[in-house]
MIVOMI-724574 format. One line per 3 residues: their letters; for each residue x, y, z of N, C-alpha, C, O. Coordinates in Angstrom, 3 decimals. Layout:
! residues N
a = X/Y/Z/X/Y/Z/X/Y/Z/X/Y/Z  ...
This chain:
! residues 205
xxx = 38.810/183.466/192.196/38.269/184.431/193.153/38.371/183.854/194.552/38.034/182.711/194.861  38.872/184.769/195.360/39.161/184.123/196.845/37.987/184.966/198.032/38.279/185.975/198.673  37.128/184.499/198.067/36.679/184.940/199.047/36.472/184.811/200.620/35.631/183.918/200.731
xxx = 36.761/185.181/201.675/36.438/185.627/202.686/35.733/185.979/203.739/35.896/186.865/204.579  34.460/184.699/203.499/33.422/185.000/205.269/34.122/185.637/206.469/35.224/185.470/206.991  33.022/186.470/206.725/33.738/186.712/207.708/33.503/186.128/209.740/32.749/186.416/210.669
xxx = 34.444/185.394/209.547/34.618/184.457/210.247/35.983/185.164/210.990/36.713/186.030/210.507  36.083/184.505/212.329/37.430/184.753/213.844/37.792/183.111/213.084/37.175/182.215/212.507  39.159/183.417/213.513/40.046/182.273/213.212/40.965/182.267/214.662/42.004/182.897/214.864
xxx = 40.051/181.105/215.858/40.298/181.231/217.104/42.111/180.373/216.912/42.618/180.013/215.850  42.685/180.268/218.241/43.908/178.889/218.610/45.246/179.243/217.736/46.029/178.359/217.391  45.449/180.783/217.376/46.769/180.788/216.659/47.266/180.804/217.787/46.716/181.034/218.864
xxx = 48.958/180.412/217.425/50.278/180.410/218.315/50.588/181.842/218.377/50.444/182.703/217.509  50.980/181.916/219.407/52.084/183.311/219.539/53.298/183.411/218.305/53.885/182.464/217.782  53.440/184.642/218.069/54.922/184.704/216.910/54.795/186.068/216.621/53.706/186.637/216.553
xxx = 56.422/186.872/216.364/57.174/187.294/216.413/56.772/188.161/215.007/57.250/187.733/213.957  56.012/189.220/214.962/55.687/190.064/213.705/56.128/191.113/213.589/56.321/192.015/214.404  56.320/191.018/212.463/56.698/192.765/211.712/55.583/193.294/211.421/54.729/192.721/210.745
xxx = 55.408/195.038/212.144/54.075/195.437/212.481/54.491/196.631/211.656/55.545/196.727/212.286  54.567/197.546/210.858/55.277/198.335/209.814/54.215/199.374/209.835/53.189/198.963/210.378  54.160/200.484/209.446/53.588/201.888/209.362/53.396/202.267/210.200/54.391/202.700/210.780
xxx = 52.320/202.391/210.788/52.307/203.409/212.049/52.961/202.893/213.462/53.335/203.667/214.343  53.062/201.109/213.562/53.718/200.930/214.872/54.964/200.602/215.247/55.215/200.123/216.353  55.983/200.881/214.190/56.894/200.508/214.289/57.671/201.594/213.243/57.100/202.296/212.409
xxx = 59.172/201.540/213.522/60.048/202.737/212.924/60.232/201.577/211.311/60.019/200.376/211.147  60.860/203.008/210.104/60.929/201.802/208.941/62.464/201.019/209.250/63.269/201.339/210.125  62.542/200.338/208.641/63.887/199.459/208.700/64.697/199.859/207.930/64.154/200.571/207.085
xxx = 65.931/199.742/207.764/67.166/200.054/206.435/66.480/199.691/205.466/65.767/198.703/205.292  66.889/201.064/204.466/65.982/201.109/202.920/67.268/200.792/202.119/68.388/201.193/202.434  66.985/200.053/201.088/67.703/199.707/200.131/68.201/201.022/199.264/67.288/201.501/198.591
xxx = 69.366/201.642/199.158/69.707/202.514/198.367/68.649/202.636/197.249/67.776/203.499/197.345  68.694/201.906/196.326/68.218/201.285/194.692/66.732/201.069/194.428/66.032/201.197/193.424  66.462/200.637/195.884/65.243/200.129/195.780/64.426/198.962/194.696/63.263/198.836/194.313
xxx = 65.878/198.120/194.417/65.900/197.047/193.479/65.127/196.043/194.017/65.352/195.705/195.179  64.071/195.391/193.247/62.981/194.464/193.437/64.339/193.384/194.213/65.540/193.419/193.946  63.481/192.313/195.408/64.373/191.569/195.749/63.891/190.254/195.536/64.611/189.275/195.731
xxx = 62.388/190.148/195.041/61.397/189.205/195.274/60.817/188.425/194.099/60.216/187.361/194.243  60.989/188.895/193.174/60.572/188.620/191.506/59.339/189.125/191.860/58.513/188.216/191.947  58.776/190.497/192.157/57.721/191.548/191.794/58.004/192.848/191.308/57.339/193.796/191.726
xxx = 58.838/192.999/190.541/59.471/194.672/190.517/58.164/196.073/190.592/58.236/197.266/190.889  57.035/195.158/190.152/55.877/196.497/189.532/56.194/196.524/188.436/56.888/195.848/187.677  55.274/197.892/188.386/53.805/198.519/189.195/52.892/197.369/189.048/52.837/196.528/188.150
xxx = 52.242/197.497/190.035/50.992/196.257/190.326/49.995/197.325/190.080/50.191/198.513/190.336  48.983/196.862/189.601/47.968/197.470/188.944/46.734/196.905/190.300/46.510/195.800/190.794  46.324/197.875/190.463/44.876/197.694/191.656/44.181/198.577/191.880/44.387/199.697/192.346
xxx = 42.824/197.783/191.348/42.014/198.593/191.054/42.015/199.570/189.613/41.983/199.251/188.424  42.052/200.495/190.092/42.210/201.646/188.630/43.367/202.510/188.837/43.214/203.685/188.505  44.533/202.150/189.335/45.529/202.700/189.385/46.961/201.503/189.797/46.923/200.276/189.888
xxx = 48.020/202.368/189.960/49.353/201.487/189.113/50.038/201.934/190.449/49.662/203.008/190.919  51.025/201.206/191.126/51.365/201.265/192.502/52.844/200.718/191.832/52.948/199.705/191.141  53.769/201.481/192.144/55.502/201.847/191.510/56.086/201.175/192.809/55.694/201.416/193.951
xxx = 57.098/200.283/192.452/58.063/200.291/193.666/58.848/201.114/194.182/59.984/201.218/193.720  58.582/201.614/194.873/59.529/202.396/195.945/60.445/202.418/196.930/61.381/203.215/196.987  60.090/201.156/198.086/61.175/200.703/199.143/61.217/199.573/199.234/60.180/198.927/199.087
xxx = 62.254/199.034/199.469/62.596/197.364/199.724/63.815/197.737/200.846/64.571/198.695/201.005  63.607/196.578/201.463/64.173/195.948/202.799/64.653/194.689/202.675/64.744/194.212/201.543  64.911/194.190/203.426/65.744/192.861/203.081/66.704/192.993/205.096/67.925/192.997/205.253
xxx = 66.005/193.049/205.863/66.978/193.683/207.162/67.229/191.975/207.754/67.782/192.018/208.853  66.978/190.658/207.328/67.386/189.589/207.787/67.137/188.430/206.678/66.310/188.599/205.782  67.843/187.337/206.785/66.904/185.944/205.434/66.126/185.722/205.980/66.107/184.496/206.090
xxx = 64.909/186.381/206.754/63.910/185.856/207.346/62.594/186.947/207.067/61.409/186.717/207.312  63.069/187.959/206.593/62.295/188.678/206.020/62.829/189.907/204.816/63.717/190.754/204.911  61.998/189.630/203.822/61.525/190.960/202.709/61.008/191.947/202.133/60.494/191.557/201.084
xxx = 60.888/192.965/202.274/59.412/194.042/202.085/59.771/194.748/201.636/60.825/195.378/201.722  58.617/194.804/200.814/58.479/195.725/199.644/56.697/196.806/199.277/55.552/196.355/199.286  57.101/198.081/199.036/56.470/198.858/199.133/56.326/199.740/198.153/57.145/200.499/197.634
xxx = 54.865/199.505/197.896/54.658/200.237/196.172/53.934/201.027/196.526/53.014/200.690/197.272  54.131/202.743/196.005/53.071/203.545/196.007/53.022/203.802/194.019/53.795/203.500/193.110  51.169/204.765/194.122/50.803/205.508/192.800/52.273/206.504/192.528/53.278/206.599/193.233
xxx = 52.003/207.026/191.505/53.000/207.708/190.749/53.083/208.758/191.917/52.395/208.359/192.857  53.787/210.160/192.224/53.792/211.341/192.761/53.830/211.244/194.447/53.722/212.256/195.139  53.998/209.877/195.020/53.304/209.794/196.139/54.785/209.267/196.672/55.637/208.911/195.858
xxx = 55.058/209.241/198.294/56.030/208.726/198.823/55.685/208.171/199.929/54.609/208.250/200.520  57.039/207.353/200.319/56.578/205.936/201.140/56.151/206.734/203.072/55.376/206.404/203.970  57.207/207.886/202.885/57.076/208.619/203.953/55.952/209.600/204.819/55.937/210.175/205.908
xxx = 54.910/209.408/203.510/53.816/210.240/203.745/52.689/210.134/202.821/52.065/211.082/202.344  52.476/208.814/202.601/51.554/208.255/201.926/50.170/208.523/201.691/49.515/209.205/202.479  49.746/208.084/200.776/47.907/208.548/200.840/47.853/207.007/200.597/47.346/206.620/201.650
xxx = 48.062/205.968/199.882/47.775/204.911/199.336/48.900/204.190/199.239/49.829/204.934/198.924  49.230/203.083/199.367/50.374/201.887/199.142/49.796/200.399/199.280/48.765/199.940/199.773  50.829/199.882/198.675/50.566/198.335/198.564/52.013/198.160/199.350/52.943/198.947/199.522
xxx = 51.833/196.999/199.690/52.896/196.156/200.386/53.556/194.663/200.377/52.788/193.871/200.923  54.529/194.170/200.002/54.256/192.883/200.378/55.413/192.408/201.259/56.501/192.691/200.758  55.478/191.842/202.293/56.037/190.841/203.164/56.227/189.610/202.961/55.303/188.852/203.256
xxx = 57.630/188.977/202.332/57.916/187.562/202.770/58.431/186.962/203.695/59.643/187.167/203.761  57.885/186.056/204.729/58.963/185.676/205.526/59.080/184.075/205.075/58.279/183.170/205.312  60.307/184.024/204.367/60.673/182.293/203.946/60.974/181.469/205.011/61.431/180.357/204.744
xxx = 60.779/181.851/206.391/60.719/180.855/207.315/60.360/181.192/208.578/59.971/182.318/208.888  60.466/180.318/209.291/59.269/180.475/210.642/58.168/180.391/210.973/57.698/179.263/210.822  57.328/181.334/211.495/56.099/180.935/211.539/54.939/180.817/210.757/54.569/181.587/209.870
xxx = 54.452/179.899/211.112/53.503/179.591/210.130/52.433/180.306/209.660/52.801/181.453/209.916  51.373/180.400/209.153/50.380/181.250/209.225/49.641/181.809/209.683/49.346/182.995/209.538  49.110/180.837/210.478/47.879/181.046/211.783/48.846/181.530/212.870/48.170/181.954/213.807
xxx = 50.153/181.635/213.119/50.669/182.106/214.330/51.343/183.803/213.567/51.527/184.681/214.409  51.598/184.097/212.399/52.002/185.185/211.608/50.375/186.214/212.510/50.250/186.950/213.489  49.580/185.728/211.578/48.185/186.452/211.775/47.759/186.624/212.852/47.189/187.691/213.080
xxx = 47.906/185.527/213.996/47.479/186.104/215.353/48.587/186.974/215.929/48.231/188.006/216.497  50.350/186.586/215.828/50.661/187.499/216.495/50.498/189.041/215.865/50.858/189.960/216.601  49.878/189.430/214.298/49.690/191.043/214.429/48.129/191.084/215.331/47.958/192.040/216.088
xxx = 47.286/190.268/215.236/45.946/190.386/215.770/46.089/191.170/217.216/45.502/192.148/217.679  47.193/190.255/217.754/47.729/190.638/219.299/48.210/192.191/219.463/47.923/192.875/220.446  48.807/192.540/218.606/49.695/193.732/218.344/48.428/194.521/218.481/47.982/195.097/219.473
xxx = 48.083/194.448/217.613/46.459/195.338/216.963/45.453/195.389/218.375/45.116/196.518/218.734  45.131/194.616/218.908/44.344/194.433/220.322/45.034/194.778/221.203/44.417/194.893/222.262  46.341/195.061/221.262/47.274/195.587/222.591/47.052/196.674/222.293/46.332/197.132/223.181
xxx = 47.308/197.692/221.260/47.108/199.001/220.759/45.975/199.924/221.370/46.013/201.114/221.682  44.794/198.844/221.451/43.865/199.303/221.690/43.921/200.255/222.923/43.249/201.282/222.825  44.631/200.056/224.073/44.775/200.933/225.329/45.335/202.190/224.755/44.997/203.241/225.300
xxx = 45.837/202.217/224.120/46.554/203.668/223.990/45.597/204.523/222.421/45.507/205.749/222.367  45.050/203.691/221.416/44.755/203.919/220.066/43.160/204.026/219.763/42.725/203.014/219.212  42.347/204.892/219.973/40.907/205.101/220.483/40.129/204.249/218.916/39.181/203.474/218.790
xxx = 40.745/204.647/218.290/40.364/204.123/216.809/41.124/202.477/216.329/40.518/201.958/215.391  41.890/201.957/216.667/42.379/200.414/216.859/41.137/199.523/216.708/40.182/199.592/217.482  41.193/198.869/215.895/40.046/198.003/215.624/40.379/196.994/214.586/40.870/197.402/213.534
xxx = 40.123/195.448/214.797/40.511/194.545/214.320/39.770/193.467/213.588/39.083/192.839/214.394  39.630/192.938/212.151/38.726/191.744/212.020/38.923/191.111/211.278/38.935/191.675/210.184  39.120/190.061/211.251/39.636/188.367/210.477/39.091/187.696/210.040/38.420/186.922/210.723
xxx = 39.093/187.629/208.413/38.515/186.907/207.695/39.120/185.804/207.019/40.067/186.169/206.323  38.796/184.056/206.978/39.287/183.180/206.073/38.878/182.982/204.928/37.703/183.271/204.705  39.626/182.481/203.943/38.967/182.142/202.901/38.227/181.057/202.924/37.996/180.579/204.035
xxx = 37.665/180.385/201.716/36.910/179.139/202.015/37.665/177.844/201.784/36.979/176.824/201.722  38.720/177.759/201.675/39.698/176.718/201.369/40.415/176.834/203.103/40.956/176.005/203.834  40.174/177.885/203.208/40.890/177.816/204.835/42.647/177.840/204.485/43.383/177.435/205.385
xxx = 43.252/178.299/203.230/44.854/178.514/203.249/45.216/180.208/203.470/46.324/180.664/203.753  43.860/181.033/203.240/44.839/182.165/203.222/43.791/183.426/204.748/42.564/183.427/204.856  44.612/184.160/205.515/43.778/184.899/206.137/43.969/186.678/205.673/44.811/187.410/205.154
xxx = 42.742/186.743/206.185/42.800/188.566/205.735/42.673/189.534/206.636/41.496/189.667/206.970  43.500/190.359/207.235/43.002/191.204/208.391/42.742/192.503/207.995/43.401/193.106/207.148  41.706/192.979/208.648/41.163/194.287/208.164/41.099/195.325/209.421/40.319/195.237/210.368
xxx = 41.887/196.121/209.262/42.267/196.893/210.213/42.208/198.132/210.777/41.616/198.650/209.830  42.383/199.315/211.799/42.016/200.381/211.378/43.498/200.650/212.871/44.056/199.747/213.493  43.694/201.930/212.992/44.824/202.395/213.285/44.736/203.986/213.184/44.136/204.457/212.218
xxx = 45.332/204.881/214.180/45.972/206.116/214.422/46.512/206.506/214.978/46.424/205.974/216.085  47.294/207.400/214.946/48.494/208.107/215.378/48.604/209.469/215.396/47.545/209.720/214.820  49.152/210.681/215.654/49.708/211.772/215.784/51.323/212.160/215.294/52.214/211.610/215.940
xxx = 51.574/212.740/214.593/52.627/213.488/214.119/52.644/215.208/214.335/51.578/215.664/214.748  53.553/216.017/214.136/53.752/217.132/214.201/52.434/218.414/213.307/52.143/219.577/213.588  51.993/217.574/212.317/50.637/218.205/211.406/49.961/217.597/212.170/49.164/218.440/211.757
xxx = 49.428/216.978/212.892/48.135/216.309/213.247/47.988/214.834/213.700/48.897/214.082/214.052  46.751/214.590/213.626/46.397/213.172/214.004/46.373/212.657/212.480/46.089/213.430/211.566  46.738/211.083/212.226/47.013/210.638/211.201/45.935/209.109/211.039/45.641/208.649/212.142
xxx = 45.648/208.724/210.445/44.237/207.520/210.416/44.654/206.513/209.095/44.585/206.603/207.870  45.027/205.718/209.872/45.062/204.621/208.736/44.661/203.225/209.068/44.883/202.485/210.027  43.678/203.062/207.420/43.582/201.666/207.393/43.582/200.864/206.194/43.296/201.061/205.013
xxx = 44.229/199.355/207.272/45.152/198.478/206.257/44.208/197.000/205.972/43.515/196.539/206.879  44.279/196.391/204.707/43.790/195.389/204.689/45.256/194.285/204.316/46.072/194.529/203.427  45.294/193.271/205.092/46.673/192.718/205.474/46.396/191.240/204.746/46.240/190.460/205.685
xxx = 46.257/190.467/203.409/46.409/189.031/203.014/47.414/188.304/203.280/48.465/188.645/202.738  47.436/187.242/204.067/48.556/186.350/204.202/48.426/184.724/203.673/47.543/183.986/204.111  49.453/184.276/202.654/48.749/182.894/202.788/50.410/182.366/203.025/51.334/183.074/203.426
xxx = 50.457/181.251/202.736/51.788/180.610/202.848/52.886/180.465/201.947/52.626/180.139/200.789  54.178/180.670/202.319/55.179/181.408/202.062/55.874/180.807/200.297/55.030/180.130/199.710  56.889/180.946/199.692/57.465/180.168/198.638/57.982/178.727/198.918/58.821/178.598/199.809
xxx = 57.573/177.682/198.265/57.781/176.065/199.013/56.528/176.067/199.835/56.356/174.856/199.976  55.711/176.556/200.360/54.795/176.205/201.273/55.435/176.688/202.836/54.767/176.453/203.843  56.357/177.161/202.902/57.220/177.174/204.475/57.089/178.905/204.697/56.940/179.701/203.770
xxx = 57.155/179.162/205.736/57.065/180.472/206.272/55.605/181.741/205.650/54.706/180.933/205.420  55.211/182.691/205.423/54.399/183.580/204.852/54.675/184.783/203.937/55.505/185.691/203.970  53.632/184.439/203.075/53.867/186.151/202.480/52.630/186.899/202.573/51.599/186.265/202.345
xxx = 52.560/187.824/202.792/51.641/188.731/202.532/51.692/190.009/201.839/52.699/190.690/201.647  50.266/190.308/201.416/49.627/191.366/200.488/49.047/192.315/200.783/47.822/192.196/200.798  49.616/193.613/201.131/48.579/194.347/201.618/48.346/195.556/200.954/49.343/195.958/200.355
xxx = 47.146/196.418/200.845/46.670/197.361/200.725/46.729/198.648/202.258/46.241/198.299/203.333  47.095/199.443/202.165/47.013/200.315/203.151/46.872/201.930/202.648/47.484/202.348/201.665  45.870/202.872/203.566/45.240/203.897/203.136/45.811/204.966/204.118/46.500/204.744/205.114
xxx = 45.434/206.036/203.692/45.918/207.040/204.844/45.147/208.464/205.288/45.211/209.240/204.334  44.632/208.895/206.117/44.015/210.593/206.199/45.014/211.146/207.168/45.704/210.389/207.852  45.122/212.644/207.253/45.817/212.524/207.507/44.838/214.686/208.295/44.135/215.277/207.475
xxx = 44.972/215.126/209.251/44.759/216.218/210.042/43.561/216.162/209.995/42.904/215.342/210.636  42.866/217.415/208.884/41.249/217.819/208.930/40.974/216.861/207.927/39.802/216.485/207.969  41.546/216.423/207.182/41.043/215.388/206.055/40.890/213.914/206.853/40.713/213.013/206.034
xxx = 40.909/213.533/207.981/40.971/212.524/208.859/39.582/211.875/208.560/39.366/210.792/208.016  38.559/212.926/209.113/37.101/212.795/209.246/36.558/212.439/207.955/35.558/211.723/208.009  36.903/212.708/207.005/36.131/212.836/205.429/37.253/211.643/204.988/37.111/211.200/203.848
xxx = 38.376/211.081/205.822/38.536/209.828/205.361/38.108/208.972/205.777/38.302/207.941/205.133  37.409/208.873/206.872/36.819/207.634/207.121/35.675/207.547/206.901/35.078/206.513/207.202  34.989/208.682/206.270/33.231/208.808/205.937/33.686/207.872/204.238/33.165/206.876/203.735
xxx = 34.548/208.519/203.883/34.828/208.285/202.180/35.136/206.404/202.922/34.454/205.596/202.291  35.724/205.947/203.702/36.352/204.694/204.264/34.986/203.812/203.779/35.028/203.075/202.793  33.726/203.998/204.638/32.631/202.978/204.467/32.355/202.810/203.237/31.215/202.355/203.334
xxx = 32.572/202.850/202.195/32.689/202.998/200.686/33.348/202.102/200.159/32.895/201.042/199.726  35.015/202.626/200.149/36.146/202.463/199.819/36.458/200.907/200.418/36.886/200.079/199.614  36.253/200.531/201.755/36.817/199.541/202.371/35.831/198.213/202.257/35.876/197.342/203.126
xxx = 35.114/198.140/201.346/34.699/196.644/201.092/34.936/196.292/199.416/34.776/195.239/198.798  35.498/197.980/198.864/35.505/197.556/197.346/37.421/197.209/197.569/37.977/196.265/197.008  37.875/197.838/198.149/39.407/197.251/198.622/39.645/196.256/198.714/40.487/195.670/198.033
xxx = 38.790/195.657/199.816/39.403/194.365/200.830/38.474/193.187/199.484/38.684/191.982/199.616  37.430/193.695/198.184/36.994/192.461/197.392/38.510/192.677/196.355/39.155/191.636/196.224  38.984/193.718/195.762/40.131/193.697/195.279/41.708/192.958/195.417/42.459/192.275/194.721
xxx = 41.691/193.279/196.136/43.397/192.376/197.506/42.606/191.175/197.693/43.535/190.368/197.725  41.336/190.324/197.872/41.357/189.037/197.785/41.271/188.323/196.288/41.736/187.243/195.924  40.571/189.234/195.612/40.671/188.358/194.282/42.081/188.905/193.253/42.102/188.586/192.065
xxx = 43.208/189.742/193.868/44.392/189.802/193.437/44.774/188.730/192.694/43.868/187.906/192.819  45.756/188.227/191.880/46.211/187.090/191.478/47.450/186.760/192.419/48.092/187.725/192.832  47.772/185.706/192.728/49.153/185.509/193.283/50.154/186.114/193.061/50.016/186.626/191.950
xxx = 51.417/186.443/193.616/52.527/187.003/192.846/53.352/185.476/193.040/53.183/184.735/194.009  54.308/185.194/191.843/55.008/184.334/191.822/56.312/184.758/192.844/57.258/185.300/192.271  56.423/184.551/194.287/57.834/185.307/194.441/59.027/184.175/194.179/58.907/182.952/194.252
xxx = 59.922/184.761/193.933/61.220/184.504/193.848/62.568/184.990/194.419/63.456/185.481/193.721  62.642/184.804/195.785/63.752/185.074/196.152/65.315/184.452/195.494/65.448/183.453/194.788  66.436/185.424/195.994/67.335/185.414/195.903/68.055/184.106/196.255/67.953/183.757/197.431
xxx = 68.641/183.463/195.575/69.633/182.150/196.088/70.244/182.511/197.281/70.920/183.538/197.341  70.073/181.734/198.296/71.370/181.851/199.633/72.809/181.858/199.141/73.313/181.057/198.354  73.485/183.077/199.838/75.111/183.039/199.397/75.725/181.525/199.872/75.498/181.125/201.014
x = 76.207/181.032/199.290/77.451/179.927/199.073/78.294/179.881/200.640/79.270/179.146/200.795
């Protein structure tokens, strides 16, 4: 069981993040959507089963992969899991502050942007708990993500685990009432997750 005081984790470095759902466009989707990571799914969380759906692979510096429930798509989600490897670069504490940064820059433009960082008690893995919205052509859209990162395959670069939720027009309001509920039985779920063993792909020759 990994738990999470909630504690600021001051003095990360600046670095270079992939900020995915609402602040950023998606990246080239894998035709196949063939596991790239040794996780194919469904990951089971909570009381439901999360299918792979999209994988990426847009540099050897990063991997992602994106599981929704059965019936559901990556494009218009109610619920997804996620995971991010980056097998090199930055380290952890500079992974986590530069989305922290992202997330706190937001804030000028994102009335609902709100950010908070929790370590575990071993001090290897951090958890960000997040909140986020946007506007599309139906409406205003509300999502929030709980983001696990600990350190990468070999110990070098990061992976992370995330859980992310979605409301989405008039259902916005009654998602974030249903949220104060939902978002501490989440964020105890995604920390006491089990590891995933990843396994990337051999470098081409």
């Amino acid at each position: 069981m990994h738990r999470f005081p909630r504690r600021f984790m001051p003095g990360f470095g600046a670095a270079v993040c992939w900020l995915a759902l609402l602040l950023a466009p998606i990246a080239a989707v894998a035709a196949d959507a063939s596991d790239r990571i040794g996780v194919p799914g469904p990951i089971r969380f909570g009381d439901t089963d999360f299918v792979l759906q999209w994988v990426s692979n847009p540099s050897p510096d990063l991997y992602k992969q994106e599981y929704v429930p059965a019936g559901q798509r990556v494009e218009r989600y109610d619920s997804m899991l996620l995971i991010d490897v980056r097998p090199f670069g930055a380290d952890l504490a500079q992974t986590a502050r530069a989305m922290i940064e992202q997330i706190e820059a937001r804030k000028a433009s994102d009335p609902v942007a709100n950010v908070e960082v929790l370590v575990n008690e071993a001090g290897d893995e951090v958890l960000l708990d997040f909140l986020l919205s946007a506007s599309d052509a139906s409406g205003v859209i509300v999502e929030w993500n709980a983001y696990r990162y600990r350190r990468g395959p070999g110990g070098q670069g990061t992976t992370m685990v995330g859980i992310s939720r979605r409301g989405y027009g008039d259902a916005a309001r009654a998602f974030l009432v249903d949220l104060k509920t939902r978002r501490p039985q989440d964020i105890a779920t995604l920390s006491a997750l089990s590891r995933f063993e990843i396994r990337l792909p051999a470098p081409a020759p």
